[in-house]
C-alpha positions as CSV (number, residue, x, y, z in Angstrom):
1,X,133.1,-15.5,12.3
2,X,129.6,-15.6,13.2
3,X,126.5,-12.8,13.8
4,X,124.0,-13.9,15.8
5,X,120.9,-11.0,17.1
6,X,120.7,-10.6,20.4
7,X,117.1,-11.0,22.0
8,X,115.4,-12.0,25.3
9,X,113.9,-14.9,23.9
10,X,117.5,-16.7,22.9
11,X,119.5,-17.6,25.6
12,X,122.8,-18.2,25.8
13,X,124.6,-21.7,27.6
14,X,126.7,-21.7,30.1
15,X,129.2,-22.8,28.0
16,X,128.9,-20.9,25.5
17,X,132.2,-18.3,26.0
18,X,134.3,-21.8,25.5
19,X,132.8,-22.8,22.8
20,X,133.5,-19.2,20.9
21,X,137.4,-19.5,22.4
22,X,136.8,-23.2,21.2
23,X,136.1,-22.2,18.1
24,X,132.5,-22.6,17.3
25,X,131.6,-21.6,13.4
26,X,127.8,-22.6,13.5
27,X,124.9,-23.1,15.9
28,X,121.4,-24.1,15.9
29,X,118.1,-22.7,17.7
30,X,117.0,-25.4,20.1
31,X,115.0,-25.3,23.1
32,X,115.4,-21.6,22.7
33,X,119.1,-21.5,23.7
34,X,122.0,-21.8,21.0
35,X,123.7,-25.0,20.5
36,X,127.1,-25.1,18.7
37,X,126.7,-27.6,15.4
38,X,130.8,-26.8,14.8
39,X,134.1,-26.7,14.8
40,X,135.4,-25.8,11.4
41,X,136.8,-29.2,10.6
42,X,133.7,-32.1,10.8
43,X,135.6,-35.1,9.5
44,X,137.7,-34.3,11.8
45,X,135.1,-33.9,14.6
46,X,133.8,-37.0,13.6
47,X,136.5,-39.1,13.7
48,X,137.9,-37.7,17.3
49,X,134.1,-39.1,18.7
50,X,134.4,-42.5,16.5
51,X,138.4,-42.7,17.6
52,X,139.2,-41.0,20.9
53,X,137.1,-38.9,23.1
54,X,135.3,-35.8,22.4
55,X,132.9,-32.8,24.3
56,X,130.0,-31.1,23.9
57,X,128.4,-27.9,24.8
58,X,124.2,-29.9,24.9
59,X,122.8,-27.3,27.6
60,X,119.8,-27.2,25.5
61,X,118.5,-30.5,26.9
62,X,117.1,-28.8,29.3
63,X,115.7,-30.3,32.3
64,X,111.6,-30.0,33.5
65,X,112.0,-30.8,36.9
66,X,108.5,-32.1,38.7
67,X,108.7,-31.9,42.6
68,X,106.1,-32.6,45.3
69,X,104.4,-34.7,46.6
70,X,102.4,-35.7,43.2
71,X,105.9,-35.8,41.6
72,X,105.8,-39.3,41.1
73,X,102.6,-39.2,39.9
74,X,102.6,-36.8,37.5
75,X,105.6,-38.5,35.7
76,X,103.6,-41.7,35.1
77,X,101.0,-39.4,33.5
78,X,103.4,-37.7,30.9
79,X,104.9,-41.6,30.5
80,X,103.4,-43.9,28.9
81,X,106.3,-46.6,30.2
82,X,105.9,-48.9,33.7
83,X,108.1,-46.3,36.6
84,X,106.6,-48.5,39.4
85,X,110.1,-50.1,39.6
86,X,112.1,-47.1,39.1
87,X,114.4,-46.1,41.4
88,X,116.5,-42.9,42.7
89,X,119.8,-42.7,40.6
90,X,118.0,-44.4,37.5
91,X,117.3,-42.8,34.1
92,X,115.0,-44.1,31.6
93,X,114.2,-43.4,27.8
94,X,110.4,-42.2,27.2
95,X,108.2,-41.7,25.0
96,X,106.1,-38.7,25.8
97,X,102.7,-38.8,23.5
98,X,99.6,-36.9,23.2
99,X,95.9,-38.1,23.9
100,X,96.3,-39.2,19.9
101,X,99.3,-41.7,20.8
102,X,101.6,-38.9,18.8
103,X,105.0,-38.8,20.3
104,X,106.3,-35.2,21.1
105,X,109.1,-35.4,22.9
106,X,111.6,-38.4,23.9
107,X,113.4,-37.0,26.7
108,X,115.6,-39.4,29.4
109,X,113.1,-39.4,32.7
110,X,116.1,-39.2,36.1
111,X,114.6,-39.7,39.0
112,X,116.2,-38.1,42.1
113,X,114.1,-39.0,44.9
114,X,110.8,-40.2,45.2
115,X,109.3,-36.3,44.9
116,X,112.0,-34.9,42.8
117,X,112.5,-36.1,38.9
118,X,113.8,-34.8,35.9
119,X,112.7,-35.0,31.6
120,X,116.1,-34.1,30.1
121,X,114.1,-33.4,27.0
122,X,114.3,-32.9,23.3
123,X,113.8,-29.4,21.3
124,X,109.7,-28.6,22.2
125,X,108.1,-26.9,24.9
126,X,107.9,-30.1,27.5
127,X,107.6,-27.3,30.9
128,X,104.2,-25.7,29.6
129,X,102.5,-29.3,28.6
130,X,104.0,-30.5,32.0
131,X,101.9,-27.5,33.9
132,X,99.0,-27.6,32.4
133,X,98.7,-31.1,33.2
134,X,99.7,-31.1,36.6
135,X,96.5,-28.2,36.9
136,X,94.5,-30.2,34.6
137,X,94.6,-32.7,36.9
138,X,95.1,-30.8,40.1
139,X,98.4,-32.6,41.2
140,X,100.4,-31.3,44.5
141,X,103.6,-30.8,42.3
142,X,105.3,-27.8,41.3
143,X,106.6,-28.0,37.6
144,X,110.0,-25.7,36.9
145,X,113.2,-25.5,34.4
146,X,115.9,-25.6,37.0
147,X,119.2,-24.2,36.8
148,X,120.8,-27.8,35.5
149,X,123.0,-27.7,31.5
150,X,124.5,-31.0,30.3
151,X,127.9,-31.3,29.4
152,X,128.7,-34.2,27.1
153,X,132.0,-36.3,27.1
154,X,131.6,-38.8,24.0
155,X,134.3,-41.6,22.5
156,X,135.7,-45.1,23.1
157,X,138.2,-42.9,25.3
158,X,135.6,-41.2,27.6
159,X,136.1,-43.8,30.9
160,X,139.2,-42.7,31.1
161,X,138.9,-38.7,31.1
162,X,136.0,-39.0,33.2
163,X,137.3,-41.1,35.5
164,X,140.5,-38.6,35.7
165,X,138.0,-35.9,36.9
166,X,136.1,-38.2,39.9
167,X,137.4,-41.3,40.1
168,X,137.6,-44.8,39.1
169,X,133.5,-45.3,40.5
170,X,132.7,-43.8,37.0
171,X,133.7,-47.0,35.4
172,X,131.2,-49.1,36.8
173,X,127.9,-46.9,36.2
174,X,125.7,-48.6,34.7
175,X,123.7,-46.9,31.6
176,X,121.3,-44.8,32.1
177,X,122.3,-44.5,35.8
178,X,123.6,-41.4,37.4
179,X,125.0,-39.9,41.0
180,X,124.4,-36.6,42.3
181,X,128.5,-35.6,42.9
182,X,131.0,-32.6,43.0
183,X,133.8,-31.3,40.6
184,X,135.7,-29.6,43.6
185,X,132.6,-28.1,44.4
186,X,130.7,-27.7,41.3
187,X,127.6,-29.5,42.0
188,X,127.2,-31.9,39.4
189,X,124.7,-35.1,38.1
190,X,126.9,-37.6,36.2
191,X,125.2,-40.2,33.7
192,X,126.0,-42.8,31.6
193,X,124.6,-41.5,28.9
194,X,124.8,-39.3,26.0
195,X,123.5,-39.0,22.2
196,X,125.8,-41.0,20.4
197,X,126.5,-45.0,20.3
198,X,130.5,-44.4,21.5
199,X,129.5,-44.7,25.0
200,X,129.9,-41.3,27.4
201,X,129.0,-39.6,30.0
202,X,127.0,-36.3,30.7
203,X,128.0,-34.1,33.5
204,X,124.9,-32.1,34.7
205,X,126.4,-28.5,35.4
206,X,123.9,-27.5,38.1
207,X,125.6,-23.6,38.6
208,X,125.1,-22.1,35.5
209,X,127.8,-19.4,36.5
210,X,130.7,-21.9,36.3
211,X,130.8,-23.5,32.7
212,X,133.5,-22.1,31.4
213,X,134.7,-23.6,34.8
214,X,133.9,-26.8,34.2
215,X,134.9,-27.2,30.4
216,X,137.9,-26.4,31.5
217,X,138.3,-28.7,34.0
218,X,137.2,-31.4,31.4
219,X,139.6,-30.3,28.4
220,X,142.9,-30.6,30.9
221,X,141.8,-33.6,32.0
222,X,140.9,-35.0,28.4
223,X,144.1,-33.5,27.0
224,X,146.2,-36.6,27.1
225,X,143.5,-38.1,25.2
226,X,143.2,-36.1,22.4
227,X,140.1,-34.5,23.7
228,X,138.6,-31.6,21.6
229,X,135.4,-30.2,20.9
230,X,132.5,-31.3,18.8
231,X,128.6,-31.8,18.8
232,X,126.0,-34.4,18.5
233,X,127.2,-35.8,15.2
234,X,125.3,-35.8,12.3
235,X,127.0,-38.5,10.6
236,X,127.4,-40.9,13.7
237,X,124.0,-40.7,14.5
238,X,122.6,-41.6,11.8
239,X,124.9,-44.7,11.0
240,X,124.0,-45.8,14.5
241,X,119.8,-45.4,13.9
242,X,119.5,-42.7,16.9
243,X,115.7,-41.0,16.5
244,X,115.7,-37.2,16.4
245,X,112.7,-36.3,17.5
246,X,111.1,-33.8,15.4
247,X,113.8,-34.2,12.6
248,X,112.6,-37.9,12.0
249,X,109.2,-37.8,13.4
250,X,105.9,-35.6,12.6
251,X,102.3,-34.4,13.8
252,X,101.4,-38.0,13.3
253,X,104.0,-40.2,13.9
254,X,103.3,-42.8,17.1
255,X,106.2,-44.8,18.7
256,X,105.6,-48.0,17.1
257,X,106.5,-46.0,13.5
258,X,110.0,-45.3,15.1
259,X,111.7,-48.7,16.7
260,X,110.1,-47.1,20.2
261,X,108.1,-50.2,20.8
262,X,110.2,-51.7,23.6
263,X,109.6,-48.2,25.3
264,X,105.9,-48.7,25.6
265,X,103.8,-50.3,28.5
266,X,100.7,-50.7,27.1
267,X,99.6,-52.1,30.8
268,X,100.2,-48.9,32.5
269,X,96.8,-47.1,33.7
270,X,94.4,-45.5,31.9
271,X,95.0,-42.3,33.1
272,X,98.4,-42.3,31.2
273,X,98.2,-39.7,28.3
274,X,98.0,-41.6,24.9
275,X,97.9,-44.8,26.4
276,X,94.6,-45.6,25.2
277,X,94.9,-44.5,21.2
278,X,98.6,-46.4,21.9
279,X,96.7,-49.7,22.5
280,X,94.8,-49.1,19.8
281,X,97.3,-48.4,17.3
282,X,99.2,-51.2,18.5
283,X,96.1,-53.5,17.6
284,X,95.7,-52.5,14.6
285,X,99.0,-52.3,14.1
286,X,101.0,-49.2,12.5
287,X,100.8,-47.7,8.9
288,X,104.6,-47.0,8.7
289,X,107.5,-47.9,9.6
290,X,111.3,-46.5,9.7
291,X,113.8,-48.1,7.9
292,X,117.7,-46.9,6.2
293,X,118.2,-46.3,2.9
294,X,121.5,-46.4,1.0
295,X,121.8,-44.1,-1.6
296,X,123.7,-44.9,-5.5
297,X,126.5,-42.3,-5.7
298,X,130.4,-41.8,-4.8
299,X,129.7,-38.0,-4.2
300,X,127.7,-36.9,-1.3
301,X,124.1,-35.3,-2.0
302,X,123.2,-31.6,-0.7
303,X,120.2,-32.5,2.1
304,X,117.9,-30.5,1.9
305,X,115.5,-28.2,4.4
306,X,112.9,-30.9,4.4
307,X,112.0,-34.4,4.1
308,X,112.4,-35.8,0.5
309,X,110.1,-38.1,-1.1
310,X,110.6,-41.8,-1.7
311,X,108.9,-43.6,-4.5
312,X,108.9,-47.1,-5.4
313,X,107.6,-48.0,-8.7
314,X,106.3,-44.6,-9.6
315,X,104.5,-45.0,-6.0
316,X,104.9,-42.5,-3.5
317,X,105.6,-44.9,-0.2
318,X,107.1,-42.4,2.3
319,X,109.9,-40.0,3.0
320,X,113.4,-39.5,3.9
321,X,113.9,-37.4,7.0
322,X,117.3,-37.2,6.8
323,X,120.6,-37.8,4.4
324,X,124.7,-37.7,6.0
325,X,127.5,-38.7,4.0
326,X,129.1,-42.3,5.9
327,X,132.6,-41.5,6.8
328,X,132.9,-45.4,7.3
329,X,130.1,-46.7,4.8
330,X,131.4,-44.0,1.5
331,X,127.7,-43.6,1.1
332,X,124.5,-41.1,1.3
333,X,122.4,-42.6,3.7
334,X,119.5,-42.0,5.5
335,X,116.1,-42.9,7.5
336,X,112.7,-43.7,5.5
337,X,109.6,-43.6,7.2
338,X,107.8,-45.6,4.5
339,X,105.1,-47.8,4.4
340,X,104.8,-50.9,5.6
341,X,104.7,-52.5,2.3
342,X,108.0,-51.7,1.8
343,X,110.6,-53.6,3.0
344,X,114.5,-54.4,3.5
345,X,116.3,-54.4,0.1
346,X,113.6,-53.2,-2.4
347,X,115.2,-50.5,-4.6
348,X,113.6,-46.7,-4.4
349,X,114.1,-43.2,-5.6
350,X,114.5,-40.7,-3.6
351,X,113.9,-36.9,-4.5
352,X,116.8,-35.3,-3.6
353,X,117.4,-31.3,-3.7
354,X,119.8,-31.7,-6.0
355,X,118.4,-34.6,-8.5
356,X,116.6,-37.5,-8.2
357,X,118.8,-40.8,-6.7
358,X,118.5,-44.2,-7.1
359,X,118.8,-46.5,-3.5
360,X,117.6,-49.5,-2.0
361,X,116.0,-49.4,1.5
362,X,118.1,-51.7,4.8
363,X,117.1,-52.2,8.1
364,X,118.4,-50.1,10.9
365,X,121.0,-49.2,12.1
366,X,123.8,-48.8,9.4
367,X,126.6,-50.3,11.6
């Protein structure tokens, strides 16, 4: 059983009556929408996305949708990563920074058409940093939240239900790529894509009034392969080294802290927000850097609220932004953003909630 408030300013996803009939015993605040964080039964969830197939209500990546004529434009503003070569159908990973080189958001860019693209984002407010700069910089685009949720199909298995709902095509889409499609006629985007390291797909409901619809549509055709419902998992994220932006990263953390490098053009134009502190950092080269840590222990630690310390030698060196018990591993483990002093296989304490634990840092990811 669950009591959330009502209120104007949380909205609901279009998915959101399966999930409750699904089962849903938690959610989250995100992007000012509710997002289901479980079933009930998480070892279970997790081993149905590691093992088979599973599916997720992620509405909350929402989509800022820039269209017009300065469309294109405007995205290579908000990206500091080449587009010149992007084409329609393609989706890219970004790094969205400030004029400081701080990263805040990391949203897959999908370009439609050469006036029409999408920032499937992460959990800040991307549509009112996207407006302002399209006025700051008096661009012919008009900068909106369309009417467009996500739903998530996850697992080694997912080819297969996917492929039951449109068609063998599904199984050569390349990653990151997508099609504008139809279930019947549900009008739908479908990427290879997805936050989890199992390989997927999202289908991008673009009627919110038919979700319910459409998970049901997926759960039939996932039945015969042990479908059920989940969320993005904790536990296989972290074991896998996938950044959550805001959970991993603060006020001052740059993409070069966070294994972002590769997603950084540092010859894009000036005019590129952050691109100028980004070179700089760059040349004189990052303070921190993100790394695993392995925690002593057969019992899993209680994570708490915040980040936890890390000390090496007495030495405060950094945090941990995060702590899952490894299914697979039989560990606590976790990310560091430490200094760069430290490095792979030098022994820390972290400052647990619970008590202090003994670890040794790894590089990343876990498996």
């Amino acid at each position: 059983m669950y009591t959330i408030s009502p209120t104007a300013r949380m909205r609901k996803s279009p998915f959101f009556d399966a999930t409750v009939a699904e089962g849903a015993s938690s959610f989250t605040s995100y992007n000012h929408m509710l997002m289901p964080t479980g079933y009930g039964h998480p070892e279970e969830e997790y081993w149905r996305l590691i093992e088979a197939v599973s599916m997720w209500d992620v509405a909350v990546e929402r989509q800022i949708q820039l269209q017009g004529r300065d469309a294109a434009a405007l995205a290579q503003i908000l990206c500091p990563r080449d587009l010149t070569q992007c084409t329609a159908g393609d989706g890219k990973y970004v790094a969205l920074c400030n004029h400081a080189g701080t990263i805040i958001n990391d949203p897959i860019l999908l370009k439609l058409s050469d006036q029409r693209y999408w920032l499937s984002i992460a959990d800040s407010d991307i549509l009112l940093w996207a407006r302002a700069i399209a006025a700051e910089r008096g661009l012919d685009v008009e900068v909106t939240e369309p009417d467009v949720s996500p739903l998530a199909v996850q697992g080694p298995l997912s080819d297969d239900v996917v492929a039951a709902i449109f068609g063998d095509w599904v199984r050569t889409l390349k990653h990151f790529r997508f099609r504008e499609t139809t279930v019947g006629d549900i009008p739908v985007a479908l990427a290879r894509s997805g936050w989890s390291k199992q390989g997927g797909f999202e289908i991008y409901l673009m009627d919110g009034t038919r979700g319910t619809e459409l998970w049901n549509i997926v759960r039939e055709a996932g039945a015969p392969y042990g479908i059920g419902p989940g969320n993005p998992n904790a536990c296989e994220r972290i074991e896998n080294g996938l950044l959550s932006w805001g959970g991993d990263t603060d006020d001052e953390t740059n993409p070069f802290e966070v294994r972002m490098e590769r997603y950084v053009d540092l010859n894009v134009p000036d005019d590129v927000i952050g691109i100028k502190a980004l070179r700089q950092i760059k040349a004189k080269a990052p303070k921190r850097h993100q790394l695993g840590v392995i925690l002593d222990g057969e019992r899993p630690h209680v994570p708490g609220w915040d980040w936890m310390g890390i000390t090496m030698d007495g030495t405060r060196i950094g945090d941990m932004t995060n702590c899952v018990w490894s299914y697979r591993l039989k560990a606590n483990i976790g990310f560091a953003l430490v200094s760069v002093e430290a490095k792979p296989g030098d022994t820390v304490t972290v400052n647990m909630p619970d008590a202090p634990a003994s670890g040794r840092l790894t590089t990343l990811p876990f498996l």
